[in-house]
N, C-alpha and C positions, 0 to 999 in steps of 0.2 A: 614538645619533647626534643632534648637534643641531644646529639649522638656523636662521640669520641672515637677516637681508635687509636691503640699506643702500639710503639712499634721499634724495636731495637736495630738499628742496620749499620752497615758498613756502605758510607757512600760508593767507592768503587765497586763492590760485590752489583750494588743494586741502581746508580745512576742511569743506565739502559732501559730501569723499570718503573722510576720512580715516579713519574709525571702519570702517566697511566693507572701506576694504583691509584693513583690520588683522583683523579679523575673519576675513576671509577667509582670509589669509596663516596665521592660526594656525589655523584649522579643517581646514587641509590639512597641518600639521606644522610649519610656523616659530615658533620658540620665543623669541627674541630678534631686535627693530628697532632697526634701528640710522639715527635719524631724526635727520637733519643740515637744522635749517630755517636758509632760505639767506631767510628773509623781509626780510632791511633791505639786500639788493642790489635792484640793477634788473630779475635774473632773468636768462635767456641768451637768444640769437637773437629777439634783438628785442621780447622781453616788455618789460612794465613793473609795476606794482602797477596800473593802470589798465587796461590789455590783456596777454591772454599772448600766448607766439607763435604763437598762432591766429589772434587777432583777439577773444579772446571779452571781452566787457566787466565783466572780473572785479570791479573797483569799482563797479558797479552794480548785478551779481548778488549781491554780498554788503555792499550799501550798508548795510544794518540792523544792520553789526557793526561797533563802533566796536574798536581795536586791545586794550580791557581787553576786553571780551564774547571777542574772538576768543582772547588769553589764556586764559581763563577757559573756556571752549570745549574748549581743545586739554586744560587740565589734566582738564576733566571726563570727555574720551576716554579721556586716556592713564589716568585713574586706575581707568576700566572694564575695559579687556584685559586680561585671564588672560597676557599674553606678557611678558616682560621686556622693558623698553625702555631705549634707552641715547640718550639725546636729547642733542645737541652742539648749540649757536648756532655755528653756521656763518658766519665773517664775514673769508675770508681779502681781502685788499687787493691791488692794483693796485700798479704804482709809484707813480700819482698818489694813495695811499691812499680812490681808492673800491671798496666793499665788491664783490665779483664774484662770479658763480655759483660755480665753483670747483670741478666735480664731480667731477673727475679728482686733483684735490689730495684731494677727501675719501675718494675712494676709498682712496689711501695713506695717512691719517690712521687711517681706519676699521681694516684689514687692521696699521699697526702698532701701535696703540694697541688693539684687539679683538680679534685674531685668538683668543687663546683662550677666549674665550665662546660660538665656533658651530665645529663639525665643516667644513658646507657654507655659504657666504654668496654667497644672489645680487646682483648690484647693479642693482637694477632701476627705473623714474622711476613717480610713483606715480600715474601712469593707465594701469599696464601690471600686471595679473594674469598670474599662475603657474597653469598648469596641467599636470596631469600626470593621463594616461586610468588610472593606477592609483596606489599608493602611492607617494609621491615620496621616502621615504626607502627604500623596498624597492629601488628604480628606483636611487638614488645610491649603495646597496650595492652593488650590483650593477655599478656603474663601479669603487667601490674594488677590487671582486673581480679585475677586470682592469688595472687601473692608473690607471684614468682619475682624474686629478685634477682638470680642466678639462671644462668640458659648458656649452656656448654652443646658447643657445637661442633658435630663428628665433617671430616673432610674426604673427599674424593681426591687423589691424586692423580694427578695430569701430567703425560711428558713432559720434562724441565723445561723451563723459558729458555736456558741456554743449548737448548737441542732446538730451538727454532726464535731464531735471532731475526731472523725474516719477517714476521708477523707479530700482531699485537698479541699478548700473553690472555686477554678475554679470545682469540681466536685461536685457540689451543685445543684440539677435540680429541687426540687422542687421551685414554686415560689407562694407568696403570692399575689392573685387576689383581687381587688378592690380596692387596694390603690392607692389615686392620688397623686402624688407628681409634679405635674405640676406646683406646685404655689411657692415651697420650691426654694429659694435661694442658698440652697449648691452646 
């Protein structure tokens, strides 16, 4: 069985984070990323390269990286994981031809242009980990065994990565109570 994960980002948004997902994502069985950087749009719900849609002041958090370092960066990660990756510049257009998030387009991109390079593929945003209390390909066998070909996954939220820049993002314990995300599609 092998196991995919597609993922829409803005390198600056997420450069700080990105080696660690990855890391992450393959130490628990994903075998190929399927990394769609959407960095020469505006971002979605209100980000920009200057804020995301938080509010965090992502061009100042990563003001020390000029757009060649940040280049230069991502190939230095991408060229460390043991995972296959399958990198797209993401830059689908508008009517007015400016560049848009487009995450729902890349989903069908991904799924038709990749579908035979992973068994199972989550499509997940990339301050969001996977976890799974045991084997997560035992666990997805164990859905094909009964039919399941679909398996939507509810999440826990965790203080932001960018409210603790100091530690790795798996080392993140505080969590944020009463949010339901039960109804959210991602």
């Amino acid at each position: 069985m092998r196991l995919g994960i597609h993922t829409v980002f803005l390198l600056r948004e997420n450069i700080l984070f990105l080696e660690e997902w990855l890391d992450y994502h393959a130490s628990i069985g994903f075998e190929v990323f399927f990394l769609y950087d959407n960095s020469t749009s505006s971002g979605k719900d209100d980000s920009s390269i200057i804020f995301n849609k938080y509010g965090y002041p992502i061009e100042q958090i990563t003001r020390g990286l000029s757009e060649t370092r940040l280049r230069d960066e991502l190939a230095g990660i991408l060229g460390r994981t043991s995972a296959e990756i399958v990198y797209v510049q993401w830059e689908p257009r508008d009517g007015d031809g400016d560049i848009r998030y487009g995450q729902e387009e890349s989903i069908v991109h991904c799924i038709s242009n990749f579908r035979h390079k992973s068994d199972w593929t989550a499509f997940i945003d990339m301050d969001e980990f996977i976890y799974c209390a045991g084997d997560i390909k035992l666990a997805l066998s164990d859905c094909e065994r009964q039919g399941i070909r679909d398996v939507v996954l509810h999440q826990k939220k965790f203080d932001d990565r960018f409210n603790n820049l100091s530690i790795p993002v798996t080392q993140i314990v505080d969590c944020i109570e009463g949010i339901d995300t039960s109804d959210r599609k991602s």
